[in-house]
C-alpha positions as CSV (number, residue, x, y, z in Angstrom):
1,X,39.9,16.1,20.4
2,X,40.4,15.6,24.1
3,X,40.9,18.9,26.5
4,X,44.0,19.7,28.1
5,X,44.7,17.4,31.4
6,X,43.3,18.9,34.5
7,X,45.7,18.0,37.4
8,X,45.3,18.4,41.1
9,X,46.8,21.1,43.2
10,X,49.4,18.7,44.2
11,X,53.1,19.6,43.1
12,X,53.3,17.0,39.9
13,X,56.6,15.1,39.6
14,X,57.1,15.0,35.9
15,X,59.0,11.2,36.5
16,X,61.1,9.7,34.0
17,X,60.1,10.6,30.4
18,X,59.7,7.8,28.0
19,X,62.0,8.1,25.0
20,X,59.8,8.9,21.7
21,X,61.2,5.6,19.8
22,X,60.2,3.4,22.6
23,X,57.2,5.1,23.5
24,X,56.5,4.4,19.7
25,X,57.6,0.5,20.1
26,X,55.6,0.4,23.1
27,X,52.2,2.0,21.1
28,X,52.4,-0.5,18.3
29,X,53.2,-3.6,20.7
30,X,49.6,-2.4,22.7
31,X,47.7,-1.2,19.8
32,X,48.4,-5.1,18.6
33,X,47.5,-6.7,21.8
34,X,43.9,-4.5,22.0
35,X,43.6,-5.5,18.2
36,X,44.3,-9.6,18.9
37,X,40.3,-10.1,18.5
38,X,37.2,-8.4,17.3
39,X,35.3,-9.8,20.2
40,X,34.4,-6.7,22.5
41,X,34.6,-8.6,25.7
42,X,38.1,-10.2,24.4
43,X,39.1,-6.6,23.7
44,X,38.7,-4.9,26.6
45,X,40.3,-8.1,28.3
46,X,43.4,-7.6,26.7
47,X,43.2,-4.1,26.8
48,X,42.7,-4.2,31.3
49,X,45.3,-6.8,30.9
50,X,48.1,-4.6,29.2
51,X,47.5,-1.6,31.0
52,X,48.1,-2.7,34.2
53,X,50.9,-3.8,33.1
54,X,52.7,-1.0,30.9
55,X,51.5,1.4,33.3
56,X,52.9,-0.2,36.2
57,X,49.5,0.7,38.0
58,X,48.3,-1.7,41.5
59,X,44.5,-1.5,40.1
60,X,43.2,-0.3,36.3
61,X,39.4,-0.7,35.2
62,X,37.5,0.3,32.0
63,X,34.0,2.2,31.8
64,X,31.9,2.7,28.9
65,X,29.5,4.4,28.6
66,X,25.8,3.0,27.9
67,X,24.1,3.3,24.7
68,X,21.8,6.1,25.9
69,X,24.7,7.7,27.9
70,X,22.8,7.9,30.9
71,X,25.7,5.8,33.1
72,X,28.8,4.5,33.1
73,X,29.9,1.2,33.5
74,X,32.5,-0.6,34.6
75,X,32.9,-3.3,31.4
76,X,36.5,-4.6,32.9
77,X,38.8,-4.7,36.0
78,X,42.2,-5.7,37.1
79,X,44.1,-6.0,40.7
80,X,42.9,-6.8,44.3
81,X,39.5,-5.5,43.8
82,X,36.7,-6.2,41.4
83,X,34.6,-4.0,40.5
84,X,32.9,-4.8,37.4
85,X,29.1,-3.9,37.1
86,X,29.9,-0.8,38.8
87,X,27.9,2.2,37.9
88,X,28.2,5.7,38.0
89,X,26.6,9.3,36.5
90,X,28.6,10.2,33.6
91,X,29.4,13.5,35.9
92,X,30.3,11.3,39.0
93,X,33.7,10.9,40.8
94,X,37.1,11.5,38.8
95,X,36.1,9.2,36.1
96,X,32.6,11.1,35.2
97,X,34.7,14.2,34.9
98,X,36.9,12.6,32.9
99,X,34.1,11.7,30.4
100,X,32.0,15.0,30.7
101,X,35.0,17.5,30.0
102,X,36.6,14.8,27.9
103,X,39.7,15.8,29.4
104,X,42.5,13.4,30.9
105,X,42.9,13.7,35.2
106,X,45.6,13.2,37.5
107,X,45.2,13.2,41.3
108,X,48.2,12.6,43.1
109,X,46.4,12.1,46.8
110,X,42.7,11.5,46.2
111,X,42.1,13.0,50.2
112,X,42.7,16.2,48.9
113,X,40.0,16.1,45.8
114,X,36.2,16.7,46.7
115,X,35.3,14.8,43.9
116,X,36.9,11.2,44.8
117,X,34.5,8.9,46.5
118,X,35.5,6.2,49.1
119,X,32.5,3.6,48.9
120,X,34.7,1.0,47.4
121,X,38.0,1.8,49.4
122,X,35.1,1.7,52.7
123,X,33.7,-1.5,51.3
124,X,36.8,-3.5,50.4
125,X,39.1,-2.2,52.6
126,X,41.4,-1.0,49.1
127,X,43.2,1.6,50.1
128,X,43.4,4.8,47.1
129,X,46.5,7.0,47.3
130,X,46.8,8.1,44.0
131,X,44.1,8.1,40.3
132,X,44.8,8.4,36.7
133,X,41.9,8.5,34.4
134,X,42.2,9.0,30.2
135,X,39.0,9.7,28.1
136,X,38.4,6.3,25.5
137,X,37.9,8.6,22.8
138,X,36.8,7.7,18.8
139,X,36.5,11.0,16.3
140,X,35.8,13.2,19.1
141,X,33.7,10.9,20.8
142,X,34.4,9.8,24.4
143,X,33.1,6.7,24.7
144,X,34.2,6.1,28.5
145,X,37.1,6.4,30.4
146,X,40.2,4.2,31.4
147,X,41.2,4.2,35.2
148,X,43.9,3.5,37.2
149,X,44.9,3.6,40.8
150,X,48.0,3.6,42.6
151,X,51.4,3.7,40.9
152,X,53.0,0.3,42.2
153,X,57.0,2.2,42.6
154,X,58.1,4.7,44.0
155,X,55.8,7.2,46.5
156,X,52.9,5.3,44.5
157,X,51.9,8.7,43.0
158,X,51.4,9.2,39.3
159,X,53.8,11.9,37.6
160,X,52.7,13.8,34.6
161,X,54.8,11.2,32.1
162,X,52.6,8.6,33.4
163,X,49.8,10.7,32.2
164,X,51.0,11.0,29.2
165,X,51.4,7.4,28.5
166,X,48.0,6.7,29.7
167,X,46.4,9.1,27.3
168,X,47.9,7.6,24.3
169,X,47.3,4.2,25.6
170,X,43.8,4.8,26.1
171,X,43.4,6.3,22.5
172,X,44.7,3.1,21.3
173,X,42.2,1.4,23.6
174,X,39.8,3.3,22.5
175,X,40.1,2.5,18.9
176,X,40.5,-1.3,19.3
177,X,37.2,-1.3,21.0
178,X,35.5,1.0,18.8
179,X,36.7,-1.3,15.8
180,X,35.5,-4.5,17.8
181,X,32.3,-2.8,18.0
182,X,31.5,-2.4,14.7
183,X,33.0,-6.1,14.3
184,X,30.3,-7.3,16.2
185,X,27.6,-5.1,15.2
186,X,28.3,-6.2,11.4
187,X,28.1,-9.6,12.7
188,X,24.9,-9.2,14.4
189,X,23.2,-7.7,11.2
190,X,24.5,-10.6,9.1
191,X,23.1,-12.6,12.0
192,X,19.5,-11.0,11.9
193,X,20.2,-10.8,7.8
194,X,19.8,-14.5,7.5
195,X,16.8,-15.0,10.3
196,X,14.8,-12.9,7.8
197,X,16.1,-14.7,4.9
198,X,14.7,-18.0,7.0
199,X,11.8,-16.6,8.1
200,X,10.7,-15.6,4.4
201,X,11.2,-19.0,3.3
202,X,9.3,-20.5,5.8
203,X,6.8,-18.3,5.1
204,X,6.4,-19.4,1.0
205,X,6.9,-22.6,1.9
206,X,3.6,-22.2,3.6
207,X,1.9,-20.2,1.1
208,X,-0.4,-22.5,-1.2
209,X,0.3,-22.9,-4.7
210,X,-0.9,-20.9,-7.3
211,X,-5.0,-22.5,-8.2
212,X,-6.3,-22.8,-11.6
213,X,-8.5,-19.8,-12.8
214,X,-11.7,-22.2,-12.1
215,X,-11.1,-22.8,-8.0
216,X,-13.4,-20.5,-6.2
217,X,-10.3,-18.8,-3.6
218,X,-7.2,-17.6,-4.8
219,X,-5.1,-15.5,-2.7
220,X,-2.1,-13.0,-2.9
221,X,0.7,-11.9,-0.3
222,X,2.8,-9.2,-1.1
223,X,5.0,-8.0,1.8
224,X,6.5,-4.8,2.6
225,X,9.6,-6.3,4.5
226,X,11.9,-9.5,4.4
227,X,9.2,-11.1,6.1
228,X,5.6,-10.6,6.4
229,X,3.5,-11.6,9.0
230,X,0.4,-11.7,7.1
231,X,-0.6,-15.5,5.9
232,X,-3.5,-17.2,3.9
233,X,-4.2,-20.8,3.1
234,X,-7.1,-22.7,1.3
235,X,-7.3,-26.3,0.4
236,X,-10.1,-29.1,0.1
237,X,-10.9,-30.7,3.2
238,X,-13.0,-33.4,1.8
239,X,-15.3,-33.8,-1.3
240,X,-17.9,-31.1,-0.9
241,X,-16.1,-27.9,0.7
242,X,-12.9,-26.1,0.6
243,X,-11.0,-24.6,3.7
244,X,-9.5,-20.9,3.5
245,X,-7.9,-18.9,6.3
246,X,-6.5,-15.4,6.4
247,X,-4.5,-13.9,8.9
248,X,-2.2,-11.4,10.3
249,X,0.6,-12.8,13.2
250,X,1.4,-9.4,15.6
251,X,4.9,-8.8,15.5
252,X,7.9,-9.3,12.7
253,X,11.4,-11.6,12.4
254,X,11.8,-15.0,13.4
255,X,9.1,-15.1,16.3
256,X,6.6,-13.8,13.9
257,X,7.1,-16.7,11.4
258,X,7.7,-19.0,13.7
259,X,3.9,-18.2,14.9
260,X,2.8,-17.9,11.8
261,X,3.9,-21.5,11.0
262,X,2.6,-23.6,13.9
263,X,-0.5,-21.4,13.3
264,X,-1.3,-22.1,9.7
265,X,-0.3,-25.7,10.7
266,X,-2.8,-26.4,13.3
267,X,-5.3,-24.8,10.9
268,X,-4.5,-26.8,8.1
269,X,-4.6,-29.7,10.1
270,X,-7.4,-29.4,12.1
271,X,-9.9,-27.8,9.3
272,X,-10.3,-31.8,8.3
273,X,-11.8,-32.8,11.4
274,X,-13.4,-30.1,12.2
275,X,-17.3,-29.8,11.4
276,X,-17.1,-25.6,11.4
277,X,-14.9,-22.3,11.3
278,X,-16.1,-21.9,15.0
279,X,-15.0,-25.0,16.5
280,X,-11.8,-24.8,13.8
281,X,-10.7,-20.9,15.9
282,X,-11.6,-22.6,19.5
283,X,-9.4,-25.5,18.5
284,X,-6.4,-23.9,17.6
285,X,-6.6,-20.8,19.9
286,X,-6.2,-23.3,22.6
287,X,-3.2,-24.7,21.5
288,X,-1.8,-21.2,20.4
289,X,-2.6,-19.8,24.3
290,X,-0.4,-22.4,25.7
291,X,2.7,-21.7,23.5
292,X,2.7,-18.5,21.8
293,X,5.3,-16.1,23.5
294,X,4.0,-13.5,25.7
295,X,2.1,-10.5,24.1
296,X,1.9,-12.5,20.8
297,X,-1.3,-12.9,18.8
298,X,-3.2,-13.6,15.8
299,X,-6.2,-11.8,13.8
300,X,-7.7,-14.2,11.7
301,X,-10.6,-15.3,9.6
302,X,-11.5,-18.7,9.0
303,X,-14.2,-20.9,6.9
304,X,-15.1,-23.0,4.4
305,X,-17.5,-22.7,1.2
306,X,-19.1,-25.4,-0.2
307,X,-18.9,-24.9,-4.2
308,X,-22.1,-26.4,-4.9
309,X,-24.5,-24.1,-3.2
310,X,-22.0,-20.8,-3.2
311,X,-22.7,-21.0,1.2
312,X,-19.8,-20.0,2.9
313,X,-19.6,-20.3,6.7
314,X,-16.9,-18.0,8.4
315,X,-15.4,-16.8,11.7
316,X,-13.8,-13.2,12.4
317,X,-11.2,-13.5,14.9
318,X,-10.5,-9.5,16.0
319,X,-9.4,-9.5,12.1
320,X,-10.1,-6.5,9.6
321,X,-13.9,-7.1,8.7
322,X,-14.4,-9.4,5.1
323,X,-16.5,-7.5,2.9
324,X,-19.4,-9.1,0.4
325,X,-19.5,-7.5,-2.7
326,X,-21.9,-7.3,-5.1
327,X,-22.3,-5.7,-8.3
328,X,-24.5,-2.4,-8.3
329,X,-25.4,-3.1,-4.4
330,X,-23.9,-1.9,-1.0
331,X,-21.2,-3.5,0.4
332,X,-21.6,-5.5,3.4
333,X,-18.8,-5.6,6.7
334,X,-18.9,-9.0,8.3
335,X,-18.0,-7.8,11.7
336,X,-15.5,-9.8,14.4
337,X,-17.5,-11.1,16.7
338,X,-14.0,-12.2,18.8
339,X,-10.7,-11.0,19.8
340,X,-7.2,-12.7,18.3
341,X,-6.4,-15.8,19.1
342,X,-3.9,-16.7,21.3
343,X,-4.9,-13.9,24.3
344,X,-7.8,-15.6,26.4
345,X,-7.8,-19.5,26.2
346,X,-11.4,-20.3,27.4
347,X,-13.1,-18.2,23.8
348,X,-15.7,-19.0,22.3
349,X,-16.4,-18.1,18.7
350,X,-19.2,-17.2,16.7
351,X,-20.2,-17.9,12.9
352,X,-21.4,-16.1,10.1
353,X,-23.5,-18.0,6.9
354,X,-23.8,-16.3,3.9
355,X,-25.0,-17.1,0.2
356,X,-22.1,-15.9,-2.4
357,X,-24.7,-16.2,-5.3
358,X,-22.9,-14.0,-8.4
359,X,-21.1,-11.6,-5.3
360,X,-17.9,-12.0,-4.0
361,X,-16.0,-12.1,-0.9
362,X,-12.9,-10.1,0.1
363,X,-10.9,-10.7,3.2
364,X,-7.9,-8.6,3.6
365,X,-5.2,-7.3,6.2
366,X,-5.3,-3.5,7.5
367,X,-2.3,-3.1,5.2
368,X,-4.2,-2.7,2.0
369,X,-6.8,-0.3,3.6
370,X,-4.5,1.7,5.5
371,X,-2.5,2.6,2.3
372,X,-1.7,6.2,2.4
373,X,-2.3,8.9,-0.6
374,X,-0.4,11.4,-1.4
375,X,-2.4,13.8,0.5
376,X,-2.4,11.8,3.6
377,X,-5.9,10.3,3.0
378,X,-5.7,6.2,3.8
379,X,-7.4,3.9,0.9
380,X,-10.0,2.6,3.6
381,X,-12.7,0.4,2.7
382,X,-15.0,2.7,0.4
383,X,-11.4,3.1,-1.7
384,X,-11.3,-0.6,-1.6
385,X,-14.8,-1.4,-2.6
386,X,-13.9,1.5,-5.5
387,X,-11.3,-0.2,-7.0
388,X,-13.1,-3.8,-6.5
389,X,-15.6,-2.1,-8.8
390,X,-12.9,-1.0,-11.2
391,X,-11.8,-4.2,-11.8
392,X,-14.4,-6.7,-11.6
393,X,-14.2,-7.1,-15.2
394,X,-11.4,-9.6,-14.8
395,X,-11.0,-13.4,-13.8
396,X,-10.4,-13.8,-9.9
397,X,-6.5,-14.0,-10.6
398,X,-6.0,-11.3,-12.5
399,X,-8.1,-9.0,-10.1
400,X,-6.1,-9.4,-7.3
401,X,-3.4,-8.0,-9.5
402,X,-5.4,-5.6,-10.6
403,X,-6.4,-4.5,-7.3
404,X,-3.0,-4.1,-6.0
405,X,-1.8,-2.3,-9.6
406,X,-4.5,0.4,-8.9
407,X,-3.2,0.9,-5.2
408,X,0.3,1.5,-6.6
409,X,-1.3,3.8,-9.2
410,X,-2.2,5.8,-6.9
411,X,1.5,6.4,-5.4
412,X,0.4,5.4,-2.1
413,X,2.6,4.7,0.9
414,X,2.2,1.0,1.8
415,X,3.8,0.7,5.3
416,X,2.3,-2.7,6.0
417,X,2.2,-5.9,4.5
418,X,-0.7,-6.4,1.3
419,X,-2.7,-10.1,1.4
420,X,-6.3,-10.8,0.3
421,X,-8.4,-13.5,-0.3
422,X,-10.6,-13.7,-3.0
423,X,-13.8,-16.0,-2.9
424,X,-16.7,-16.8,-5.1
425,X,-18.8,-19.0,-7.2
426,X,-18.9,-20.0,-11.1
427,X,-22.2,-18.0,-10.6
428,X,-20.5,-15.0,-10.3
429,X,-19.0,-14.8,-13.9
């Protein structure tokens, strides 16, 4: 609740009082005006616009202040001089007093108060005789403050009726803006609501279909948000070897899956022309460099097998090294040998050949090894290579499932998104 009005030292005129049923009347026709529109810049509008105007003031403006409450700004003004944009410390001049003791002010001649500044009055030429200021105030909470300046009757002094009328104006003020407020804010989650929705589905609509149990790469995408900004893709590129492509886009929302989009896209596209994964990376990171938003980026890994022998040829682009399982033998890291795509256009890119034989290769994004157990302990990849060896006994589809069942088992946190790729050979079975 606001403090008690602090007035100057001035002898205060108490001016005509305003009769309770019209100061009622009066309150309701305002409190509808502020509430016309759920627009905050429409609000305060016709809030500046019927305050000058019921309060018979020459100048009124509106501060707020900002989200971190670190200044207060002039959102709207009315009469000779504008100064909207202005800003102040929220202990500066009348109006910072206003909002730091929350209390309503009165100065009947401002040349008498050590707190009133004459920059603008200097700059413009606006000459201040008299100020008025009300704390905006919701559930306790100034918000800012509502000032005006120079009565336009009379001596041009405010009396303490005039006060009065301000302080309940400005609570009504206060409220209609508060209310427009959450207006928009509801607005703008609905907004971002359906982004994500649009996002996701441009995301799936990415995503290969399911493959039959027989196709050496299968894949899985589980994401921890609306929208993830993890992708894979695999496909045959002509008769004797299949394309694959795992990746993780930095960032989240609609930039994310727009990226992720033009990304997989290019790959997709380009794999078919394209005699290898190193050529495939320099390719598209070109073309990524040149429109990907500033600070965006993409970890990948990229490559084709050719079924018939079980050779798989790959690139690491500053993604989460693949690992080559085999049964009863160590694991092996294949190592980036490249940052993300999309940072430094003139890259060049490495490859990596290996022989699948009856082993297997895993590629994965840091949200599946960064899991978090109960105790704090993150999966990494020995606990992934653990649980690979706890479920080879099942078909390629099923072991992805598996793989991620066994994480969840565990009760860990996931705070990032889950995808892996799973390739290998008929030899493998």
């Amino acid at each position: 609740m606001p403090a008690a009005p602090t007035m100057s030292n001035e002898p205060l005129l108490q001016g005509a009082p305003v009769p309770q049923e019209g100061l009622a009347v009066l309150l309701a026709d305002v409190t509808h005006e502020f509430a016309a529109s759920l627009n905050v810049e429409e609000t305060l509008q016709n809030a500046i616009d019927q305050i000058i105007v019921y309060l018979n003031a020459e100048a009124a403006s509106i501060f707020l202040l900002e989200d971190d409450g670190q200044a207060l700004i002039c959102r709207k003004c009315a009469g000779p001089v504008n100064v909207m944009g202005l800003r102040l410390r929220p202990d500066q001049g009348i109006v910072g007093e206003t909002v730091s003791q929350n209390a309503p002010q009165i100065v009947r001649d401002v040349s008498k108060n050590a707190n009133f500044s004459a920059v603008v009055d200097d700059d413009t030429g606006f000459v201040t005789h008299s100020i008025m200021c009300a704390p905006l105030t919701v559930r306790g909470q100034c918000i800012g403050a509502l000032e005006l300046i120079n009565k336009r009757s009379g001596d041009r002094l405010f009396a303490a009726s005039d006060l009065h009328l301000a302080t309940t104006v400005a609570s009504a003020a206060a409220l209609a803006i508060h209310n427009a407020r959450m207006a928009q804010a509801l607005v703008e989650q609905e907004r971002v609501r359906k982004e994500l929705e649009l996002a996701r589905e441009i995301q799936l609509s990415l995503l290969p279909s399911a493959a039959p149990t027989t196709f050496p790469v299968h894949g899985l995408n589980i994401p921890v948000r609306e929208v993830s900004g993890d992708f894979f893709d695999y496909c045959e590129v002509d008769g004797d070897r299949i394309y694959f492509s795992l990746a993780d886009v930095s960032g989240k929302g609609m930039n994310a899956a727009l990226l992720m989009a033009k990304t997989t896209s290019l790959l997709r596209c380009l794999a078919k022309s394209t005699d290898g994964p190193a050529e495939l990376l320099s390719k598209v990171n070109a073309e990524i460099c040149e429109t990907a938003s500033l600070g965006m980026f993409v970890t990948i890994v990229a490559g084709y097998i050719y079924p018939a022998t079980g050779v798989v040829e790959l690139s690491n682009a500053g993604h989460q090294p693949p690992v080559y399982w085999r049964k009863d033998r160590p694991y092996e890291e294949l190592m980036a040998t490249a940052p993300p795509i999309g940072i430094l256009p003139e890259l060049r890119f490495e490859s990596t050949r290996i022989e699948l034989g009856d082993g297997s290769l895993y590629i994965f994004t840091d949200g599946v090894t960064e899991s978090i157990a109960p105790d704090g302990t993150e999966l990494g990849v020995e606990g992934l290579c653990a649980i690979i060896d706890a479920t080879s006994g099942f078909d390629s589809v099923k072991r992805l499932d598996a793989i991620v069942e066994q994480i969840n088992r565990q009760e860990r946190k996931i705070h990032d998104d889950l995808t892996l790729l799973l390739i290998e050979t008929k030899a493998h079975v």
